[in-house]
VODO-625414 format. One record per atom (N, C-alpha, C, O, CB): residue number from 1; residue in one letter; atom name; x, y, z. Coordinates in Angstrom, 3 decimals, decimal comma, m for minus. Glycine has a CB too. Layout:
> NUM|a|CA|X|Y|Z
...
END
This chain:
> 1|x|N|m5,255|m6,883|m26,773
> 1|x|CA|m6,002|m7,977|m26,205
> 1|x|C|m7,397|m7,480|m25,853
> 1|x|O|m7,587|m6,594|m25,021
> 1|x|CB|m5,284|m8,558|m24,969
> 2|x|N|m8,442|m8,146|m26,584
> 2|x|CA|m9,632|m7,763|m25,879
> 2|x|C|m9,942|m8,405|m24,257
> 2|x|O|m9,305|m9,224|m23,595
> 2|x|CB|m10,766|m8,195|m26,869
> 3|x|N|m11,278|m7,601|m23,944
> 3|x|CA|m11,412|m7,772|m22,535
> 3|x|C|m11,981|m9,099|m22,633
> 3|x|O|m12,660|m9,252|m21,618
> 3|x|CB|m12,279|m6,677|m21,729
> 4|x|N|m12,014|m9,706|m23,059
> 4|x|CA|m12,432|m11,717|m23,185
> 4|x|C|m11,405|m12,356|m23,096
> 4|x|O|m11,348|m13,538|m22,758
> 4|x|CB|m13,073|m12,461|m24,664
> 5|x|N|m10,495|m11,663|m23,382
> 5|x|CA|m8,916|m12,715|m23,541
> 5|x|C|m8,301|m12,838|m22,591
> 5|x|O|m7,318|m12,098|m22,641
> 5|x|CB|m7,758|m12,315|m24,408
> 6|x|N|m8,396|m13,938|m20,861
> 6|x|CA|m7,670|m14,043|m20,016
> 6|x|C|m6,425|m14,578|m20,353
> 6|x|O|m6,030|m15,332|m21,243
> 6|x|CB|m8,214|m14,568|m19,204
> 7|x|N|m5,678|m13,733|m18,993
> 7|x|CA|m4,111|m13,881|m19,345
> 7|x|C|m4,198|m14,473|m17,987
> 7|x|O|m4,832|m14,072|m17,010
> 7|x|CB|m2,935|m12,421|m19,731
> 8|x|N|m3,125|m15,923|m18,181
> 8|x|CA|m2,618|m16,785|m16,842
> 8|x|C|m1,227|m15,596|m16,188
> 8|x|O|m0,322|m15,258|m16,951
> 8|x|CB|m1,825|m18,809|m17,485
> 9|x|N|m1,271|m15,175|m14,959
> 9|x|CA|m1,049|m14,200|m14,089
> 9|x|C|0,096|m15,471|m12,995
> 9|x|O|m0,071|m16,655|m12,703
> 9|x|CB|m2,807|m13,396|m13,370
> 10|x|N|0,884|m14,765|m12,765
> 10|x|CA|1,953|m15,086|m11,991
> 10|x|C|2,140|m14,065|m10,787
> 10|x|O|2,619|m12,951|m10,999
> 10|x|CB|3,145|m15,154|m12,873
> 11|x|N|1,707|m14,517|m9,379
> 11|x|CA|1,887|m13,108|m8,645
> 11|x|C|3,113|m13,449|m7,698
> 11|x|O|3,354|m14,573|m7,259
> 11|x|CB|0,403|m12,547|m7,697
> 12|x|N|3,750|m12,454|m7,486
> 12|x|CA|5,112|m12,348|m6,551
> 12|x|C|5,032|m11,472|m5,458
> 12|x|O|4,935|m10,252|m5,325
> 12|x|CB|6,338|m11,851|m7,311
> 13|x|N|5,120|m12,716|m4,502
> 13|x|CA|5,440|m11,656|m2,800
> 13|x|C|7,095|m11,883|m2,889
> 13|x|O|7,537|m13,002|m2,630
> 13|x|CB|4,557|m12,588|m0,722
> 14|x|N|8,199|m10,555|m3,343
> 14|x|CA|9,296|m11,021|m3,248
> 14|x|C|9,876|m10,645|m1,486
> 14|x|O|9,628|m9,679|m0,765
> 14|x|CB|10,105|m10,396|m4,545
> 15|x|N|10,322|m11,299|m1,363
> 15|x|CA|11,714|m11,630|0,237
> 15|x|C|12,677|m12,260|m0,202
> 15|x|O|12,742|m13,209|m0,984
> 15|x|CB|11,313|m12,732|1,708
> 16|x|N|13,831|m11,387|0,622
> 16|x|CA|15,027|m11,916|0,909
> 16|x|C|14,900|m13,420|1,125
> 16|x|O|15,408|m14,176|0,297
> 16|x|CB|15,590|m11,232|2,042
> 17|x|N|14,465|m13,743|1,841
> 17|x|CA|14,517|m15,318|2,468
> 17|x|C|13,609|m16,167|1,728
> 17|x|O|13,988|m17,226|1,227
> 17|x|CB|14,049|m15,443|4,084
> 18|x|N|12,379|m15,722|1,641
> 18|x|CA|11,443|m16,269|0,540
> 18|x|C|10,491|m15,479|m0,061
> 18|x|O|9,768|m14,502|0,134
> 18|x|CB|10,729|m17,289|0,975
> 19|x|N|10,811|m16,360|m0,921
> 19|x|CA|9,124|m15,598|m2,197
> 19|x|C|7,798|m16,130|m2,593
> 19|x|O|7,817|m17,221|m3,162
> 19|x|CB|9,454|m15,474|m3,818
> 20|x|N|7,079|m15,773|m2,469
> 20|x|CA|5,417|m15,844|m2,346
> 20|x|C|4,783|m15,998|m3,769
> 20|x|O|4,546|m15,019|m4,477
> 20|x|CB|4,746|m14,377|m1,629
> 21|x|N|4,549|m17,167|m4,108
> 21|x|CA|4,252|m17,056|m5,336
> 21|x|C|2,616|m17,586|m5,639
> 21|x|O|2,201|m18,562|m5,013
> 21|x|CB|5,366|m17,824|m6,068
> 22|x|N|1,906|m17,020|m6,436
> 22|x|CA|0,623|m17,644|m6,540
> 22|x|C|0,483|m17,225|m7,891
> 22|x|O|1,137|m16,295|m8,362
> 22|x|CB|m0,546|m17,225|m5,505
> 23|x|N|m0,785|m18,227|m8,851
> 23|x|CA|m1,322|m18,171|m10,252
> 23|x|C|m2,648|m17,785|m10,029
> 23|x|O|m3,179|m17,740|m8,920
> 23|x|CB|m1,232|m19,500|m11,089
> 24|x|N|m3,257|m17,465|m11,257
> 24|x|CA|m4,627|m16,707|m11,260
> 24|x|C|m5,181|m18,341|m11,932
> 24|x|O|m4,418|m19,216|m12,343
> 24|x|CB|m4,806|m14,857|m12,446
> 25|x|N|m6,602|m18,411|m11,895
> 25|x|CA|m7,118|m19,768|m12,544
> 25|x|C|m6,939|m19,524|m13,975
> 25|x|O|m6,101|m18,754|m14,446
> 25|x|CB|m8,733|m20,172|m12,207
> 26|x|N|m7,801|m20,246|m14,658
> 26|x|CA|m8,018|m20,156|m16,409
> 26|x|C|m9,331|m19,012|m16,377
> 26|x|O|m9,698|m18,794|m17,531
> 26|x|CB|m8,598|m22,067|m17,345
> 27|x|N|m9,845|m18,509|m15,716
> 27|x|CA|m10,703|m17,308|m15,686
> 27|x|C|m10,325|m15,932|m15,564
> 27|x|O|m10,986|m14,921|m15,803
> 27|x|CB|m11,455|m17,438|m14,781
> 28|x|N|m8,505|m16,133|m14,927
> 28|x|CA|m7,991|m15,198|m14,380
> 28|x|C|m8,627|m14,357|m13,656
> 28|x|O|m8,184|m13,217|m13,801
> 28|x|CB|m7,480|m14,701|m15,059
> 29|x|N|m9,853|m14,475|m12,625
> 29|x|CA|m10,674|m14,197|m11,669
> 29|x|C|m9,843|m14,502|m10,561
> 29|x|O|m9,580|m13,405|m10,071
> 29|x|CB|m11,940|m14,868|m11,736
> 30|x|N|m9,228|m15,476|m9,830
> 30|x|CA|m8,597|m15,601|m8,783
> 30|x|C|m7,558|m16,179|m8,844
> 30|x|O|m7,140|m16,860|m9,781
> 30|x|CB|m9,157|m16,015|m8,019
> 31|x|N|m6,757|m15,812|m7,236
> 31|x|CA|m5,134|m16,059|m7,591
> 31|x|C|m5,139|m17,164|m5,953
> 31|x|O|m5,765|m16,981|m4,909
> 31|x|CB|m3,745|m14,055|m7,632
> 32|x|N|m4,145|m18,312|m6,349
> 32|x|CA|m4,516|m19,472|m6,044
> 32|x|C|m2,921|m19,673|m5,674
> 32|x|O|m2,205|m19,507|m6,661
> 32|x|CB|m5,375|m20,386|m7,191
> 33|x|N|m2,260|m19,976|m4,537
> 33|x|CA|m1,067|m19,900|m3,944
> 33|x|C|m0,343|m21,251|m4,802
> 33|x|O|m0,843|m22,347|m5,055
> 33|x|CB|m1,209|m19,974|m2,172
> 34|x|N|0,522|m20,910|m5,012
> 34|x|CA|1,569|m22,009|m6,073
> 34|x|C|2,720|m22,860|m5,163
> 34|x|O|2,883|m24,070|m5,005
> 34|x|CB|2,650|m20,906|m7,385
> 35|x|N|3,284|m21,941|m4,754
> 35|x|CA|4,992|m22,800|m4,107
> 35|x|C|5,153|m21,281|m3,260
> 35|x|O|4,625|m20,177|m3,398
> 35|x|CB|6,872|m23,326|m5,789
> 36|x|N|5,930|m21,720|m2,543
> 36|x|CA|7,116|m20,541|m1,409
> 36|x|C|8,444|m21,052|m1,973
> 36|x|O|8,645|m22,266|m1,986
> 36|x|CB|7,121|m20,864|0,806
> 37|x|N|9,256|m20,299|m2,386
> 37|x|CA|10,692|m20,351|m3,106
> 37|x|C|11,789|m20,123|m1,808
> 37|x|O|11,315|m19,706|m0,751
> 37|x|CB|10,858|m18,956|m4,441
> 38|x|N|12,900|m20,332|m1,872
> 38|x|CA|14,153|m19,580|m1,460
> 38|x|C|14,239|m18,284|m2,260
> 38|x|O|14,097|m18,273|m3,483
> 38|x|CB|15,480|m20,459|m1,701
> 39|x|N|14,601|m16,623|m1,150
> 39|x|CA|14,714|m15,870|m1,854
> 39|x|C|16,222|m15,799|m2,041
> 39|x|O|16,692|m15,063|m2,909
> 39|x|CB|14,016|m14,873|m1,495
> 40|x|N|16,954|m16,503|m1,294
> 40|x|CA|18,277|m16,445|m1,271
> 40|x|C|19,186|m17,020|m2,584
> 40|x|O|19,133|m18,096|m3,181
> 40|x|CB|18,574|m17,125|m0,073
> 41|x|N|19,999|m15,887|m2,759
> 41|x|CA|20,864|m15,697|m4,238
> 41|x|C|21,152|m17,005|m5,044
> 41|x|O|20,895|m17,302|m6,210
> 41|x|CB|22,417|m15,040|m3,952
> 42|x|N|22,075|m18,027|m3,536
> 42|x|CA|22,264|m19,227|m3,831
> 42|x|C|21,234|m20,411|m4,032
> 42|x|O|21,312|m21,636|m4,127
> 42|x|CB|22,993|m19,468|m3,039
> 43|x|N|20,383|m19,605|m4,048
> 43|x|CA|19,063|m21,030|m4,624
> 43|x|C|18,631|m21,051|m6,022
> 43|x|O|18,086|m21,967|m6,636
> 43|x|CB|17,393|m20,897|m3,853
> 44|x|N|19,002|m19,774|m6,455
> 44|x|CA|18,779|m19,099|m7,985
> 44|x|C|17,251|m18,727|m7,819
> 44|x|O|16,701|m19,081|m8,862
> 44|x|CB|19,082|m20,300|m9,495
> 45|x|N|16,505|m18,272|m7,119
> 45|x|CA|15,430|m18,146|m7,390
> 45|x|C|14,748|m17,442|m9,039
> 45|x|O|13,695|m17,883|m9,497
> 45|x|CB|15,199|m17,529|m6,261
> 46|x|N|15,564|m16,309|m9,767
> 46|x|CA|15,306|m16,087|m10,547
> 46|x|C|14,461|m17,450|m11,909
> 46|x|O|13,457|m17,575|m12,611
> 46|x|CB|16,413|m15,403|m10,568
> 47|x|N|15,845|m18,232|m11,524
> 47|x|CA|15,535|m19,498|m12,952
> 47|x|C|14,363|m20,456|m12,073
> 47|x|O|13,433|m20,978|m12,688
> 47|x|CB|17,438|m20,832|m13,545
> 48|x|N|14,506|m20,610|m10,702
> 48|x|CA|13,017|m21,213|m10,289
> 48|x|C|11,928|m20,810|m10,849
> 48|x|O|11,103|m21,453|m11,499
> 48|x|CB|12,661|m21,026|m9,021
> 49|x|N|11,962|m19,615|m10,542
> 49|x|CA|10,241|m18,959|m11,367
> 49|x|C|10,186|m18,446|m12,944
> 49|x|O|9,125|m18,194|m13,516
> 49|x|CB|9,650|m17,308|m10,489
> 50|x|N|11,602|m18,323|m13,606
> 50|x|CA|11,842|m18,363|m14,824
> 50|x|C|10,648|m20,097|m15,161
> 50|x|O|9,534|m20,049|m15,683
> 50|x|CB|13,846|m18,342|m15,063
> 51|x|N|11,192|m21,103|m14,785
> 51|x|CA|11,065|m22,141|m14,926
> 51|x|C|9,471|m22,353|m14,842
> 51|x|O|8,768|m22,978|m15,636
> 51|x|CB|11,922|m22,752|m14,104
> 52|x|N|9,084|m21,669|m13,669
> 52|x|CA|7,588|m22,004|m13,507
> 52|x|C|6,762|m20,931|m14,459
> 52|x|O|5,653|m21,304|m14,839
> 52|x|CB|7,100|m21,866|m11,803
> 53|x|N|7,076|m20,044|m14,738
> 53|x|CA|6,698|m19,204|m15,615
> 53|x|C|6,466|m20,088|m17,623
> 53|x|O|5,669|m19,812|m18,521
> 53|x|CB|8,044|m17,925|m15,335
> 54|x|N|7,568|m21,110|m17,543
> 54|x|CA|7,386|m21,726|m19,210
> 54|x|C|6,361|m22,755|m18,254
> 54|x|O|5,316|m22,129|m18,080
> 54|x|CB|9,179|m22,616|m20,415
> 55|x|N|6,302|m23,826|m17,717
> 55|x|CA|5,557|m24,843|m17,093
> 55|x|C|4,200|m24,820|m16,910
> 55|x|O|3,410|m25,752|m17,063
> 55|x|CB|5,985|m25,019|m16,024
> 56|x|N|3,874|m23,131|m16,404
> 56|x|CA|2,762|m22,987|m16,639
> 56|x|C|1,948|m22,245|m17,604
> 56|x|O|0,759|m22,349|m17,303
> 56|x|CB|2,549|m22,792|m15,839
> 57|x|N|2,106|m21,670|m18,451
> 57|x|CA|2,129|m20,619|m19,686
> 57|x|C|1,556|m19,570|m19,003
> 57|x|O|0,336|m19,409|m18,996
> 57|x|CB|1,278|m20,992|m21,122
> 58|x|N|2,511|m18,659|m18,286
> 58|x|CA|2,303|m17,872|m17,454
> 58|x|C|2,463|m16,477|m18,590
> 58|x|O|3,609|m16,411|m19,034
> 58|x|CB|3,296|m18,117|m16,124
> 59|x|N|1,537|m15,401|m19,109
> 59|x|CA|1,590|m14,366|m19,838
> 59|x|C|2,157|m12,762|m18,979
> 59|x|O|2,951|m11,866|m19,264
> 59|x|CB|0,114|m14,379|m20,426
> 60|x|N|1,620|m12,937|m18,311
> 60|x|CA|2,138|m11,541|m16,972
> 60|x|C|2,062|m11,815|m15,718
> 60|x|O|1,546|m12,812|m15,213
> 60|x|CB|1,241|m10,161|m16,869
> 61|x|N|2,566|m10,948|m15,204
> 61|x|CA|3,469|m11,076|m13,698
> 61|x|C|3,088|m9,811|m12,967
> 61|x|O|2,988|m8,684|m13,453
> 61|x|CB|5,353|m11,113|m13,876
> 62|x|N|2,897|m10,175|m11,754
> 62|x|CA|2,409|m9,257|m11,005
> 62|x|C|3,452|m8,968|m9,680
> 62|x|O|3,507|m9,844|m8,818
> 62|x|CB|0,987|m9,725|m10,657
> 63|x|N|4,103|m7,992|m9,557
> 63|x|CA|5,256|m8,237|m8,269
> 63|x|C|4,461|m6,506|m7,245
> 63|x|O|4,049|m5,377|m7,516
> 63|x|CB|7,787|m8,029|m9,141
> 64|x|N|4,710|m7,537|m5,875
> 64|x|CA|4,290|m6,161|m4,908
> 64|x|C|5,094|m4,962|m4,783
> 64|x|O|6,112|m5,545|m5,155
> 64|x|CB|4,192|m6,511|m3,490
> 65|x|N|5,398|m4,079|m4,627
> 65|x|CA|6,453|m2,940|m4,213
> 65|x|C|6,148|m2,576|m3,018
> 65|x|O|5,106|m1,935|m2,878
> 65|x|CB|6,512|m1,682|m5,051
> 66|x|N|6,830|m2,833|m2,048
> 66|x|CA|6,601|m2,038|m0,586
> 66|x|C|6,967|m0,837|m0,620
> 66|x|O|8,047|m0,667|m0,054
> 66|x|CB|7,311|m2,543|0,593
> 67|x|N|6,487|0,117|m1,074
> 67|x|CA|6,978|1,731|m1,057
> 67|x|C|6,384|2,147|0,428
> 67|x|O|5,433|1,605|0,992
> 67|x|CB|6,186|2,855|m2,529
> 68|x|N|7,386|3,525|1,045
> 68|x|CA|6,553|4,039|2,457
> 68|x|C|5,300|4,760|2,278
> 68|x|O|4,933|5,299|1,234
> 68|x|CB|7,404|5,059|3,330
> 69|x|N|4,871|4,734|3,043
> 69|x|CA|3,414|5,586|3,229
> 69|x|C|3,378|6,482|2,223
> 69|x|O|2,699|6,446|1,197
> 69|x|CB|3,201|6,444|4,622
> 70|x|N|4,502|7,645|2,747
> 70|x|CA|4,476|8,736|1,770
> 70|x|C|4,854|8,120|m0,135
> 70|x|O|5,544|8,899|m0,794
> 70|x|CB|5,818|9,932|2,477
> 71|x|N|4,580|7,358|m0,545
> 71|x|CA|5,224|6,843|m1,623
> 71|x|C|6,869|6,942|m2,544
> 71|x|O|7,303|7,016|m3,693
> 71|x|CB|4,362|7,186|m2,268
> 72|x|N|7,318|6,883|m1,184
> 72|x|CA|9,180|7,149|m1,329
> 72|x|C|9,639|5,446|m1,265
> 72|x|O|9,286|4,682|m0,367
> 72|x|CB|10,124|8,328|0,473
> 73|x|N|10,505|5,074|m2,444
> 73|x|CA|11,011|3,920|m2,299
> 73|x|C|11,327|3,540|m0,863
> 73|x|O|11,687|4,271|0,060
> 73|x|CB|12,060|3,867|m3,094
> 74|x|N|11,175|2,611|m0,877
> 74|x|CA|12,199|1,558|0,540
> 74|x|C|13,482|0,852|0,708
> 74|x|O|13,659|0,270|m0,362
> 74|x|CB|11,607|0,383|0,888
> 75|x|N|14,046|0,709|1,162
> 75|x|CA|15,110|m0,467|0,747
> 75|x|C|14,949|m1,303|0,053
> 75|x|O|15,502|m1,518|m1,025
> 75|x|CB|15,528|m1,151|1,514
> 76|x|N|13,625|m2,287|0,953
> 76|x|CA|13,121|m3,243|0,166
> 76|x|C|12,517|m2,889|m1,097
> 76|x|O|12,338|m3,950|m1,696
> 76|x|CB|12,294|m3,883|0,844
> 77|x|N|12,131|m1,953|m1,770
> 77|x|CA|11,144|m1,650|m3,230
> 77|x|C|12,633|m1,647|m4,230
> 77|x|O|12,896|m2,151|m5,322
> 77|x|CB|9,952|0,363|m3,255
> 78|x|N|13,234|m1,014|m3,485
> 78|x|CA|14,693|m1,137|m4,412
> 78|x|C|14,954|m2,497|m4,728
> 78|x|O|15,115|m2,687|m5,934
> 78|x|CB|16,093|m0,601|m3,630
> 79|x|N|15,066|m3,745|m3,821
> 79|x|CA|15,338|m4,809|m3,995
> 79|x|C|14,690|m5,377|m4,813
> 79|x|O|15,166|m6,116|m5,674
> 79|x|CB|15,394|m5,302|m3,160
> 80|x|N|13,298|m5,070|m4,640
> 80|x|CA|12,220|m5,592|m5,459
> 80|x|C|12,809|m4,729|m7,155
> 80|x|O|12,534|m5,246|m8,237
> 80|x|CB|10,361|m5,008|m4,646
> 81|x|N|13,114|m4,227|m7,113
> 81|x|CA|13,169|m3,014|m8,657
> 81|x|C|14,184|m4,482|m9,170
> 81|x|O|13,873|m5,439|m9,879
> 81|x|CB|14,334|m0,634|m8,493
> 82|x|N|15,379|m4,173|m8,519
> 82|x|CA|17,006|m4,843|m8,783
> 82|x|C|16,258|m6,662|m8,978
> 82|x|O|17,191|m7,304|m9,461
> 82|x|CB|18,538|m4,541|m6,813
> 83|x|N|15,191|m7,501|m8,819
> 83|x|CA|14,839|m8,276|m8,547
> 83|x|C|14,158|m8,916|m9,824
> 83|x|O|14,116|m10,025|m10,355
> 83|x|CB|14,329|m7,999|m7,526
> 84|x|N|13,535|m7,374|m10,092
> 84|x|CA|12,291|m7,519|m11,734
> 84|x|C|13,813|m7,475|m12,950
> 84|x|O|14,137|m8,223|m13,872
> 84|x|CB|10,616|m5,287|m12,108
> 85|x|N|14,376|m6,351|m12,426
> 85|x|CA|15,881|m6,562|m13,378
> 85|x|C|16,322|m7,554|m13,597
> 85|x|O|16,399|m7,723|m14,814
> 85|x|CB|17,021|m6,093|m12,983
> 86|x|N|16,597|m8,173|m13,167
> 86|x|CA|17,038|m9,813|m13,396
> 86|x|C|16,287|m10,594|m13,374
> 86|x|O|16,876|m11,676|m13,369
> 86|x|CB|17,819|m10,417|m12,620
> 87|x|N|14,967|m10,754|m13,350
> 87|x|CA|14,003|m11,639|m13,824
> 87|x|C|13,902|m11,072|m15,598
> 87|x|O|14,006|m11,852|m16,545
> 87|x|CB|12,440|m11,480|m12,764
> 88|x|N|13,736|m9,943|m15,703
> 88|x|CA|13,555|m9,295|m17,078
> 88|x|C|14,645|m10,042|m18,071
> 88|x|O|14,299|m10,648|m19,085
> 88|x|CB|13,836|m7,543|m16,990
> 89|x|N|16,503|m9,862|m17,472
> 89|x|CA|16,966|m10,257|m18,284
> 89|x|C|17,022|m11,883|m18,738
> 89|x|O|17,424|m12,526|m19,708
> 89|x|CB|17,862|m9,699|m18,073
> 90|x|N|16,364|m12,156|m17,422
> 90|x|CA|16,175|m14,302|m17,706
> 90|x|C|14,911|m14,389|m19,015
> 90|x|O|15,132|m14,988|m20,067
> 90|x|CB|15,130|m15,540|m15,589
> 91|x|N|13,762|m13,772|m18,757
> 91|x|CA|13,000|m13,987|m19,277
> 91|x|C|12,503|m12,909|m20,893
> 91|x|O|12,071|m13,389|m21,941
> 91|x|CB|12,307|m14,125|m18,159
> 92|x|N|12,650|m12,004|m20,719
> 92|x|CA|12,970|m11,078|m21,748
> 92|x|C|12,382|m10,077|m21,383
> 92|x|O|11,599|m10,260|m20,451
> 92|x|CB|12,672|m11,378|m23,034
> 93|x|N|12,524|m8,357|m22,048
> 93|x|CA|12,284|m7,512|m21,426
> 93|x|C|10,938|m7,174|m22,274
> 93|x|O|10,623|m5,984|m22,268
> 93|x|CB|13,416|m6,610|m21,230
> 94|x|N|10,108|m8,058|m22,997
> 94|x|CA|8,966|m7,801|m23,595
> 94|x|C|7,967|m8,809|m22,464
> 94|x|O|6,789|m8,613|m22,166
> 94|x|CB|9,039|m8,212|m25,367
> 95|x|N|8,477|m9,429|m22,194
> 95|x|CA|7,359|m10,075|m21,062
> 95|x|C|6,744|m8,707|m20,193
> 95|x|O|7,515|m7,755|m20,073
> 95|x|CB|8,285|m11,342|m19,767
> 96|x|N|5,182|m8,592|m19,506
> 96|x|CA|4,658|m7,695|m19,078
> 96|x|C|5,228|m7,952|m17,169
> 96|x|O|4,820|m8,956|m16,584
> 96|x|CB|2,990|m7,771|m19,648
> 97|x|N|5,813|m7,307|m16,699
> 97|x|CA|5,672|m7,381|m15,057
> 97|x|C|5,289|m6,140|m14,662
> 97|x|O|5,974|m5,136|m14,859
> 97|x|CB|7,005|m7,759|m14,218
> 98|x|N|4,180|m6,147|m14,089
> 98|x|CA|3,045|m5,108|m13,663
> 98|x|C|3,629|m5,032|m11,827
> 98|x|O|3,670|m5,981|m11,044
> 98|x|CB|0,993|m5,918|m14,009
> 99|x|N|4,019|m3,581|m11,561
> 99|x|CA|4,556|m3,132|m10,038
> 99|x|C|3,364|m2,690|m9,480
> 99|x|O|2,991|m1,635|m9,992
> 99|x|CB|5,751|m1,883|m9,925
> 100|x|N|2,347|m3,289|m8,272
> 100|x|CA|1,424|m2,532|m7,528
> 100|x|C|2,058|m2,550|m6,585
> 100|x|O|2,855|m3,433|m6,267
> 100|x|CB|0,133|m2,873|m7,344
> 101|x|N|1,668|m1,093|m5,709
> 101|x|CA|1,922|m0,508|m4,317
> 101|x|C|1,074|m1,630|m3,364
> 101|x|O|m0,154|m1,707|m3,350
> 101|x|CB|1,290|1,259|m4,164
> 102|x|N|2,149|m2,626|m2,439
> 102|x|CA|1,691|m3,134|m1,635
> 102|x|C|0,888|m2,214|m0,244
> 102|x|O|0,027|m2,621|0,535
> 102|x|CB|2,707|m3,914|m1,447
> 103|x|N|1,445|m1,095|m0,309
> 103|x|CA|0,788|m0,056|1,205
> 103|x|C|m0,581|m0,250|1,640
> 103|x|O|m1,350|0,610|1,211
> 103|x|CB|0,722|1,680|0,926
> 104|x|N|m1,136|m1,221|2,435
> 104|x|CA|m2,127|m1,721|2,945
> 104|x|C|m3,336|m2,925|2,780
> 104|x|O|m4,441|m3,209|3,243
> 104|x|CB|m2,442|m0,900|2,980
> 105|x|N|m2,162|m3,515|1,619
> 105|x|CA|m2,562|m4,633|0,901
> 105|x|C|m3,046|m5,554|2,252
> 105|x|O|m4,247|m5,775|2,409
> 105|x|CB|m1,262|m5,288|m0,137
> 106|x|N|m2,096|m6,046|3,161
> 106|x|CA|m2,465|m7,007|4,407
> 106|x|C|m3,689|m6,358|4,321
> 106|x|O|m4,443|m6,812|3,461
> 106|x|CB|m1,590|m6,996|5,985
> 107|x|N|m4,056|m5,506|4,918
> 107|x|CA|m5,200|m5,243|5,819
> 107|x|C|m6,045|m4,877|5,088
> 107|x|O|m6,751|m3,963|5,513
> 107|x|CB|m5,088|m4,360|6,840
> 108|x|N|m6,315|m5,388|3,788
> 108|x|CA|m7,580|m5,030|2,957
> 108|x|C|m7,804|m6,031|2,342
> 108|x|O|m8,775|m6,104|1,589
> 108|x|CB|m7,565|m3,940|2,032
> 109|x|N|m6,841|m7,161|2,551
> 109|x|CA|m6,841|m8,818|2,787
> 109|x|C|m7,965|m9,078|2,954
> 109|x|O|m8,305|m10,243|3,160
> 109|x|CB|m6,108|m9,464|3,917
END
């Protein structure tokens, strides 16, 4: 892909309870808050954002990883890992989901 070719961006704050979802524009310059999901099993969240992912011709995915300071998984980064796993197998494992280190993301907000 050349550097002219924006890709529509899907970003994921994943939680247990809920998930944070926002799209980048058609410039893919900025990311623009979409819906708050159920993160809970019984809501299926996977096929929710499976779903919003065809609806909007969403090309890559962006999910946070809360790793600790020292960059040692977390509980939660695990969840998040086990999370992209089963989004991968809904959607296929050639789709791009890009993992950035959330560690100080708030506060540089």
């Amino acid at each position: 892909m050349s550097e002219n070719e924006w890709v529509r961006a899907l970003g994921i704050d994943y939680g247990t309870v809920r998930i944070g979802l926002a799209t980048s524009d058609d410039l893919g310059m900025f990311a623009h808050p979409c819906q708050t999901i159920s993160g809970k099993p019984e809501h299926n969240p996977v096929e929710t954002i499976a779903k919003i992912i065809e609806e909007r011709g969403i090309k890559e995915i962006v999910i946070g990883l809360p790793l600790h300071a020292d960059g040692r998984e977390s509980t939660m980064s695990k969840a998040v890992v086990k999370f992209i796993e089963q989004l991968h197998q809904k959607i296929g494992a050639e789709f791009t989901i890009r993992q950035v280190d959330e560690l100080g993301s708030t506060k540089s907000a």
